[in-house]
C-alpha positions in Angstrom: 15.8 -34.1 -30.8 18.6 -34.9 -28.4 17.6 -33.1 -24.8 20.5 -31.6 -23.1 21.7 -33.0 -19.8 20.6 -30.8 -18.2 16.7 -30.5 -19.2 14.0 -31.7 -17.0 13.6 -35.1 -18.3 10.5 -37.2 -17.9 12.3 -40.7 -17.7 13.6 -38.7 -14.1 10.2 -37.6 -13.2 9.8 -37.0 -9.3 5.9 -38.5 -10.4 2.7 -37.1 -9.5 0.7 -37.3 -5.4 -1.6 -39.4 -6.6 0.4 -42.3 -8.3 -1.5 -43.2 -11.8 0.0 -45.3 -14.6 1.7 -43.2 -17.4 0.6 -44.4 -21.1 2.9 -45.1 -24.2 1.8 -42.5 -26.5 2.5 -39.8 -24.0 4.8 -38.5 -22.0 3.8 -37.7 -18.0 4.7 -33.6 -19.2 2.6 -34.2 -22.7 -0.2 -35.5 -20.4 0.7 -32.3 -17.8 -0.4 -30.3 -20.7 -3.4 -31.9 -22.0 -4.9 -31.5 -19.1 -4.3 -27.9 -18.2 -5.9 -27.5 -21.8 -9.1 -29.9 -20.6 -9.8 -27.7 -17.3 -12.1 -25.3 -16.8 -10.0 -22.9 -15.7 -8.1 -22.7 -18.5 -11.5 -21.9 -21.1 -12.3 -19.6 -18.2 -9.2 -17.3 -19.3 -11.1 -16.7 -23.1 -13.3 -14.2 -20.8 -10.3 -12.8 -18.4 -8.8 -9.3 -18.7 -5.2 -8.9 -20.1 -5.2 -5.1 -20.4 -8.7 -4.9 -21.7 -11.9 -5.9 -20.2 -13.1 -9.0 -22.5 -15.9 -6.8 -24.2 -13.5 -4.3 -25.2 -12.8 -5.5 -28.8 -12.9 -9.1 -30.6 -9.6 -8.8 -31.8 -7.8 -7.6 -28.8 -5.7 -10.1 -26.7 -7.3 -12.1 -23.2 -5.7 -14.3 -20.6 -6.6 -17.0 -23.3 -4.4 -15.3 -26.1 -1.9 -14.0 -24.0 -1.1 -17.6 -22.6 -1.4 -19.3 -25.8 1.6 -16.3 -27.5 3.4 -17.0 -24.3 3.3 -20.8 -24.7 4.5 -20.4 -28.5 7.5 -18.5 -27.5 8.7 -20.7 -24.5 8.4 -23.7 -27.3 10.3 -21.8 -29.5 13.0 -21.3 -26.6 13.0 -24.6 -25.1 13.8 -26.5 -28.6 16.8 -23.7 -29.1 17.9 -24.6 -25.5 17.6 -28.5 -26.1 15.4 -28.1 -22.8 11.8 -30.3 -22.9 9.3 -28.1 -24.9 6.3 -30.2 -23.6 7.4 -29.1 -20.0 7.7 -25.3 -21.0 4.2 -25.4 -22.9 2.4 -26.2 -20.2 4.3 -24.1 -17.7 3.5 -21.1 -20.0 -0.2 -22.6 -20.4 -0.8 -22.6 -16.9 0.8 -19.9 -15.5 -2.1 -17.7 -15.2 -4.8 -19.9 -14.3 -5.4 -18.1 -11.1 -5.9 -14.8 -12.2 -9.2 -13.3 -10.9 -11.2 -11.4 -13.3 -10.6 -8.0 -14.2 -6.5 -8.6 -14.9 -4.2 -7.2 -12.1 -6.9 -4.6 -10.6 -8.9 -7.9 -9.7 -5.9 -9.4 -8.3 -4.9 -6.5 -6.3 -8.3 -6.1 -4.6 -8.9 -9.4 -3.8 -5.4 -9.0 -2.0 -6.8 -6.4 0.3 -10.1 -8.4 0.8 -7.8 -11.1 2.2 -5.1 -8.9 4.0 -6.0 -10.3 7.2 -5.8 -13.9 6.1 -2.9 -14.1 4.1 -3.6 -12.0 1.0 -4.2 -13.5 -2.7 -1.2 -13.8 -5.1 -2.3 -15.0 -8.6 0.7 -17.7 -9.1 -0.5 -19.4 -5.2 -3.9 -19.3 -6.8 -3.1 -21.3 -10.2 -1.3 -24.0 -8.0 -4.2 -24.4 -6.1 -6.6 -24.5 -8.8 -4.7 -27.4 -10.7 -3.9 -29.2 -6.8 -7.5 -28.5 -5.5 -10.4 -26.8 -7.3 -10.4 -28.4 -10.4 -13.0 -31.7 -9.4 -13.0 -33.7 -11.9 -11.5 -36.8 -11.6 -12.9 -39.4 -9.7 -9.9 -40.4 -7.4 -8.2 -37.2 -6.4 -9.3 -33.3 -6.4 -6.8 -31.4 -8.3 -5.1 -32.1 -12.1 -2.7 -34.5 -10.1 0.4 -32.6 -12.3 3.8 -34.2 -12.3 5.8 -33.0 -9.5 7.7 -30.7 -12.1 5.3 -28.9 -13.3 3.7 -28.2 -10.2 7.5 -27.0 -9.0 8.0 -24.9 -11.9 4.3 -23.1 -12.1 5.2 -22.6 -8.2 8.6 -21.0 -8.4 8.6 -19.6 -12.5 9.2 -16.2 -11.1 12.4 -17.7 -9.2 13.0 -18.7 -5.6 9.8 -18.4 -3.4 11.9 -17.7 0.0 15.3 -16.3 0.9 16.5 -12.7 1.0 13.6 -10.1 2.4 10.8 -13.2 1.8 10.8 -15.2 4.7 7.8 -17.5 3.6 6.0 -18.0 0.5 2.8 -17.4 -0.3 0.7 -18.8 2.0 -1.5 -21.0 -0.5 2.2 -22.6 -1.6 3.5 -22.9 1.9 0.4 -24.9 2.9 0.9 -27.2 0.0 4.3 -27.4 0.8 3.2 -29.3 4.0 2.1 -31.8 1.4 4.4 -32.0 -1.0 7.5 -30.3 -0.6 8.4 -28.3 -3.9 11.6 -26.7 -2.8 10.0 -23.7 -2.5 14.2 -21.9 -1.6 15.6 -22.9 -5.0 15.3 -22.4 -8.7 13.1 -24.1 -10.9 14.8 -25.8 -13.8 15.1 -24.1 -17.1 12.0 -25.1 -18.9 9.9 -22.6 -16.0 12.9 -19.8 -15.9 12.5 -20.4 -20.1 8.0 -19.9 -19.4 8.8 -16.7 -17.2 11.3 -14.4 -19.8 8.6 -15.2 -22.6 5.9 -14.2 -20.8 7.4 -10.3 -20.6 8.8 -10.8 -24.2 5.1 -11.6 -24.9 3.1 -9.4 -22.7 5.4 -6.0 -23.6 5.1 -6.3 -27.5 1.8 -7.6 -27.3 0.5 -4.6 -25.3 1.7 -2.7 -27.4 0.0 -3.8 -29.9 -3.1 -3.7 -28.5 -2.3 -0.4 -27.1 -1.8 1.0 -30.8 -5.1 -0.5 -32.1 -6.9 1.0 -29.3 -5.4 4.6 -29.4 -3.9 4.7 -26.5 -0.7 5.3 -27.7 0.9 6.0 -30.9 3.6 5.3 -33.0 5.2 8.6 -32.3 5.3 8.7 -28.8 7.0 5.2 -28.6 9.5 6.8 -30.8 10.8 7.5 -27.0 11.7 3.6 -26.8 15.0 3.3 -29.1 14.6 -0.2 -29.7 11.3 0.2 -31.2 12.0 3.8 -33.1 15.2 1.6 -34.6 13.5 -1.3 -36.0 10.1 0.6 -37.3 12.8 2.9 -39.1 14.5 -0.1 -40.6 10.6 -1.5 -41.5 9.5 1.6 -42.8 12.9 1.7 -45.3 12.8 -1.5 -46.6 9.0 -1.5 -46.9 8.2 2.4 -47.7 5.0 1.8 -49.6 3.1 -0.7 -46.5 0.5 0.7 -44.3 1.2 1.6 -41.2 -0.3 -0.8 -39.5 1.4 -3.8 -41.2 4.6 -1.5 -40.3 3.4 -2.2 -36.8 3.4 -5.4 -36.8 6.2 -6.4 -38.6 8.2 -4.0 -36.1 6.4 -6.0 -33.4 7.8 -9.1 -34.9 11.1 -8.3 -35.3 11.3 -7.1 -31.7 10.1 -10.3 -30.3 12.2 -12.6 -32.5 15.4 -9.7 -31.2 14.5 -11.1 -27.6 14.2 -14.1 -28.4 17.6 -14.7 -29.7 19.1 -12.3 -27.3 17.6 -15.1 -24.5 18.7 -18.1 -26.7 22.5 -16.4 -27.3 23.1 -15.3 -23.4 21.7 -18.7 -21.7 23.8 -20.6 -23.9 26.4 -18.9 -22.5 26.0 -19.3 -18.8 24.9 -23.0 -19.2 27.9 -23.3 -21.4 30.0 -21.8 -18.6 28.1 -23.8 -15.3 28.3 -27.3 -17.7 25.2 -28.3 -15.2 25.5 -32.0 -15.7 21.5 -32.7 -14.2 18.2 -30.2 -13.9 19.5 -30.7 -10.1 22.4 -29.0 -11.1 20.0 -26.2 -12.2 18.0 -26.1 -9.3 20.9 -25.8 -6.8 23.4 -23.5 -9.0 21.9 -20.4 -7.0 21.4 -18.5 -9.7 19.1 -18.1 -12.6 20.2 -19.6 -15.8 17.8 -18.4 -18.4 18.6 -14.6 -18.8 18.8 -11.4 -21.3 22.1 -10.0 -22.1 22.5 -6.5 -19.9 21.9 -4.6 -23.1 18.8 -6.4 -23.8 17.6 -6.0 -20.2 18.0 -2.1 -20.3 15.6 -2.0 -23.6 13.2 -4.2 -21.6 13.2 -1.8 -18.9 12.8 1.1 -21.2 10.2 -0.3 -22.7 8.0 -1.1 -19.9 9.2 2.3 -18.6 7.3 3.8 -21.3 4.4 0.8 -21.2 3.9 1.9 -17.3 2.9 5.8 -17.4 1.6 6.1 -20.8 -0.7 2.7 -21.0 -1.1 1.2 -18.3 -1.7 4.0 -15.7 -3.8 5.9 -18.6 -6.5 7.2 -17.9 -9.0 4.9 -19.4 -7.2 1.8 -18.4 -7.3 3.6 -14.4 -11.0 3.9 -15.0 -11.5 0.0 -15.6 -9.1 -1.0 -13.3 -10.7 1.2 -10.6 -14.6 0.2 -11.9 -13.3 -3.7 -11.9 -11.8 -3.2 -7.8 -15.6 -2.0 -6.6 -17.1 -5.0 -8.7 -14.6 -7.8 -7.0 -14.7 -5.7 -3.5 -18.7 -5.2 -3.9 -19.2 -9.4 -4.3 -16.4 -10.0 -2.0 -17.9 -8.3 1.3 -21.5 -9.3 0.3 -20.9 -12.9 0.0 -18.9 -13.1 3.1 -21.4 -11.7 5.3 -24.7 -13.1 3.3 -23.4 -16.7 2.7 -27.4 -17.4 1.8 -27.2 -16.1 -1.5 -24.4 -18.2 -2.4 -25.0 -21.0 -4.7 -25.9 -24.2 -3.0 -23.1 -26.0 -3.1 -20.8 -22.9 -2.1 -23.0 -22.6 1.0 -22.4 -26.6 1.8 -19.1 -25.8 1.3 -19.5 -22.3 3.9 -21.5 -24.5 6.5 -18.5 -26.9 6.8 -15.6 -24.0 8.2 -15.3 -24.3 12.2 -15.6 -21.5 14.3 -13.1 -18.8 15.7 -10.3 -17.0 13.4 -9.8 -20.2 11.8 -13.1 -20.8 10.0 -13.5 -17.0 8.9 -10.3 -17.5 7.4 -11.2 -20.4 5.6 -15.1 -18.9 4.9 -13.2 -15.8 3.7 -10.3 -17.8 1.1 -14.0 -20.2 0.2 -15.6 -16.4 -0.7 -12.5 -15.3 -3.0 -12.0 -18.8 -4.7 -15.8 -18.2 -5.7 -14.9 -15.2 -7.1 -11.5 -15.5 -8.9 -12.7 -18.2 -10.8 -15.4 -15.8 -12.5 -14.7 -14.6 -15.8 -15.1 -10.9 -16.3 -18.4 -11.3 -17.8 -20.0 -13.2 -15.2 -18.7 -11.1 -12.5 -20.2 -8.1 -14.4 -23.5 -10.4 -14.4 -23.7 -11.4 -10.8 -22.8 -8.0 -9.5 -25.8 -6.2 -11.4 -28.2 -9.2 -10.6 -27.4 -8.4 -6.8 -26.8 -4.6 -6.6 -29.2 -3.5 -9.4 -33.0 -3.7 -8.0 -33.7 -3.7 -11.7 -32.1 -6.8 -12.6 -33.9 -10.0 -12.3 -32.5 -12.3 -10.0 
């Protein structure tokens, strides 16, 4: 296939820190994405909450899943768009490799362990994990990513500083210091692409698993039009199907809806910019991968419904609230007994200098333990160190 003009090509590649010699069979965006699939990290997010802690049910979805349904529809986008799908996969591969166990409530209260120090945001931690934590190359710590797809994995979400953001996160704006990824314009449209399909994925998906787990019902997302339309339409043409193949195949049909909605409406705003380069993209000010308005309202509507009645339920507040203590409990214990620390996260303790700037440091050392737990392990370490009846 013939890439538009204005994809992010990898004959223009900006290159990587670390220069290395590209090889034949690959390109430097195919190799991007092989090794985002080698890392740790990424088999880490088998055992990482989506909506449900990992041990909640074999068939419902993980970090793992979720980024892998993600990465299939961003392909399926970026081949529509002419854009560079090996660019978009392993955007939508990576771009939750710094979540900390226990899904968003994990997130959130390593954010107020670290208030004084600059917080934790999830999309600063996956660019530090693939620019620093992962050790596993000889010559450089880090994946050592094209420039590209450390840009877009940066600034998927859009532009990381203008309007009521001054700075951006402060694990990004200390990078930037190293290499500047532009952190006041868009990405190009193989990120925007990775950052639409991860709420196409994430809303059908939930509710999905929100079905199989009885949290919701069929009836009461008869509230969301756009999914009481097309299970009606199922459920005629199909009137003899179980329900829950009625389920999915509504699920389906909403998903491939968005998907086409995204396809139809950016074709018409690149159509109408004629961006001649990704530059072109990057500077145009604007987003260029979007819904149509009328698809943006049923987004809206559906996560208005997603919001009260399964996310904030009841349960899901329980595990949220139980997961917060468990990253909060290891958090403050670790920072103030750095001896029970696994030897080389103590070398790494004994090395911070004194005064504001080393408990900064010993504090970001403490949460970078920590976020790169699965939920499992967490579970494990916290009962090994708060339960007198747990072996050591």
């Amino acid at each position: 296939m013939v890439l538009a003009p204005y994809a992010t090509l990898f004959e223009k590649t900006r290159g990587r820190f670390y220069p290395e010699k590209e090889v034949s069979y690959r390109t430097c965006f195919q190799r991007d994405r092989d090794r985002i699939i080698h890392s740790e990290a990424f088999r880490r997010l088998e055992s990482k909450t989506q909506v449900f802690v990992y041990h909640e049910g074999s068939s419902l979805r993980t970090r793992l899943t979720h980024s892998l349904e993600v990465s299939q529809i961003t392909r399926s986008l970026c081949r529509m768009l002419r854009l560079d799908e090996d660019l978009g996969e392993a955007l939508a591969l990576a771009h939750d490799l710094g979540h900390p166990p226990f899904g968003h409530g994990g997130e959130a209260a390593l954010n107020e362990c670290l208030q004084k120090y600059g917080g934790f945001d999830h999309n600063a931690h996956s660019l530090k994990i693939v620019t620093q934590l992962e050790q596993k190359y000889p010559r450089f710590n880090g994946l050592n990513l094209s420039w590209e797809t450390l840009e877009g994995l940066a600034k998927h979400n859009g532009p990381l500083m203008g309007g009521e953001r001054q700075e951006p996160p402060q694990e990004i704006a200390e990078y930037n210091f190293v290499q500047d990824l532009e952190p006041a314009g868009f990405p190009g449209a193989e990120a925007q692409i990775a950052s639409l399909s991860d709420d196409i994925a994430y809303c059908n998906h939930d509710i999905d698993d929100g079905l199989k787990t009885g949290l919701i019902c069929t009836e009461e997302l008869f509230q969301v039009g756009f999914f009481k339309d097309h299970y009606e339409r199922t459920k005629k043409e199909y009137p003899y199907a179980e329900g829950s193949r009625i389920v999915s195949e509504t699920i389906r049909r909403m998903i491939n809806d968005m998907i086409l909605d995204v396809a139809r409406t950016s074709g018409e705003i690149l159509r109408d910019l004629r961006p001649d380069s990704v530059e072109d993209i990057r500077s145009c000010g604007k987003a260029v991968i979007s819904f149509s308005e009328n698809m943006k309202k049923q987004m809206q509507d559906l996560k208005n419904f997603l919001f009260p009645n399964m996310y904030r339920h009841y349960k899901i507040n329980r595990m949220t609230s139980k997961g917060k203590r468990i990253v909060k409990d290891l958090f403050f214990l670790l920072l103030n007994e750095n001896d029970i620390l696994p030897p080389s996260w103590q070398s790494k303790v004994r090395l911070c200098p004194q005064g504001y700037e080393g408990e900064r440091h010993k504090a970001r050392l403490i949460a970078d333990f920590i976020a790169a737990m699965t939920d499992a392990s967490a579970l494990e370490l916290h009962a090994r160190l708060f339960d007198p009846q747990v072996r050591l």
